[in-house]
C-alpha positions as CSV (number, residue, x, y, z in Angstrom):
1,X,-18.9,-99.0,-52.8
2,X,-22.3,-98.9,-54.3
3,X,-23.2,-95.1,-53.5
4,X,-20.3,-93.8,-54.6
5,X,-20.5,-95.6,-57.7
6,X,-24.0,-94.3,-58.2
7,X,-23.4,-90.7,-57.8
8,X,-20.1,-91.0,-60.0
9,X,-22.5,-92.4,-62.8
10,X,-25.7,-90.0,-62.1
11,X,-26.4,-87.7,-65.1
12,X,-25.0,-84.3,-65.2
13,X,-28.3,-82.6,-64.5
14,X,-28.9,-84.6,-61.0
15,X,-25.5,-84.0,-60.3
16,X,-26.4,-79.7,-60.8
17,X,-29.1,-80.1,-58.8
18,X,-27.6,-82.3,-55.9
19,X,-25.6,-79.1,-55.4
20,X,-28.4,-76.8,-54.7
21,X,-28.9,-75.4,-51.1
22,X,-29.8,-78.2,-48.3
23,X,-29.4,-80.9,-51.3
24,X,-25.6,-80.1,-51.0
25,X,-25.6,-82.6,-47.9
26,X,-26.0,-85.3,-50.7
27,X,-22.1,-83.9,-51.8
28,X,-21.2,-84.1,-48.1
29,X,-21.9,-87.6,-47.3
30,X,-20.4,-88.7,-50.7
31,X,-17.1,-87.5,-49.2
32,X,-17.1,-89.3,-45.8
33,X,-18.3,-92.3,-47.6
34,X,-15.4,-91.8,-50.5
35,X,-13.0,-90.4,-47.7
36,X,-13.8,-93.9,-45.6
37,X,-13.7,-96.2,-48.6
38,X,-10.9,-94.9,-49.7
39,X,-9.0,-94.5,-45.7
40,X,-8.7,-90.5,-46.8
41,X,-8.8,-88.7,-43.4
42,X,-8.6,-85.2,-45.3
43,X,-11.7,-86.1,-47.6
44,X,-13.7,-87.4,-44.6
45,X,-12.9,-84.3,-42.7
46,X,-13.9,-82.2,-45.6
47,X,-17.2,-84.5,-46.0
48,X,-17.7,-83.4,-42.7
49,X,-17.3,-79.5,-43.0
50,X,-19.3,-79.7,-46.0
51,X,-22.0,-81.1,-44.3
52,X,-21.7,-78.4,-41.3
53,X,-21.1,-75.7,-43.8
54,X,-22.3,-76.4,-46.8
55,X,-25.8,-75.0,-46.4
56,X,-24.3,-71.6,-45.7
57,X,-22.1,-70.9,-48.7
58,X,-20.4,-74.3,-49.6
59,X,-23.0,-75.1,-52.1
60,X,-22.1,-72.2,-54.3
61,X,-18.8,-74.0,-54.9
62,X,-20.4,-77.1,-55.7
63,X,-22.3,-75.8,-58.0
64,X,-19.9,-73.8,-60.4
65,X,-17.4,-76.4,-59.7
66,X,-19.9,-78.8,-60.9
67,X,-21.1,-76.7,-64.1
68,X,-17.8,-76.0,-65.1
69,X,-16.0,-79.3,-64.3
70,X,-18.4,-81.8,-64.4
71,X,-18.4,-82.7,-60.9
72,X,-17.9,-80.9,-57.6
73,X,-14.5,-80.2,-56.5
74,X,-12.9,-81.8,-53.2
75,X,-14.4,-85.1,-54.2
76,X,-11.3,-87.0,-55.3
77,X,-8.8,-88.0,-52.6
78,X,-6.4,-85.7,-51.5
């Protein structure tokens, strides 16, 4: 799928900044897309959470996930 393709190719700066507070949702709907795509019902349900959750404290785990691996964790299929 196109969008997931394009955030798997955005630079690692956009990718930082995607995981910032209420931009986080950006990580969440990556993972239903992904989680559909790919028929993963445990990353859709995680998209999901992330989106309910994420602006809380979620987005702190994107974001050192993300700094120290490249790209935030939970994203591949499970």
């Amino acid at each position: 799928m196109k969008f997931v393709e394009w955030m798997d190719e955005l630079p690692f700066v956009v990718k930082v900044i995607f995981c910032l507070p209420l931009l986080d949702i950006t990580w969440g709907i990556y993972r239903i897309v992904k989680g559909t795509e790919l028929k993963n019902n445990g990353l859709l349900i995680i998209g999901i959470l992330w989106i309910i959750l994420g602006w809380n404290i979620l987005w702190i785990i994107d974001i050192v996930t993300t700094t120290a691996m490249g790209k935030p964790i939970l994203t591949d299929a499970l």
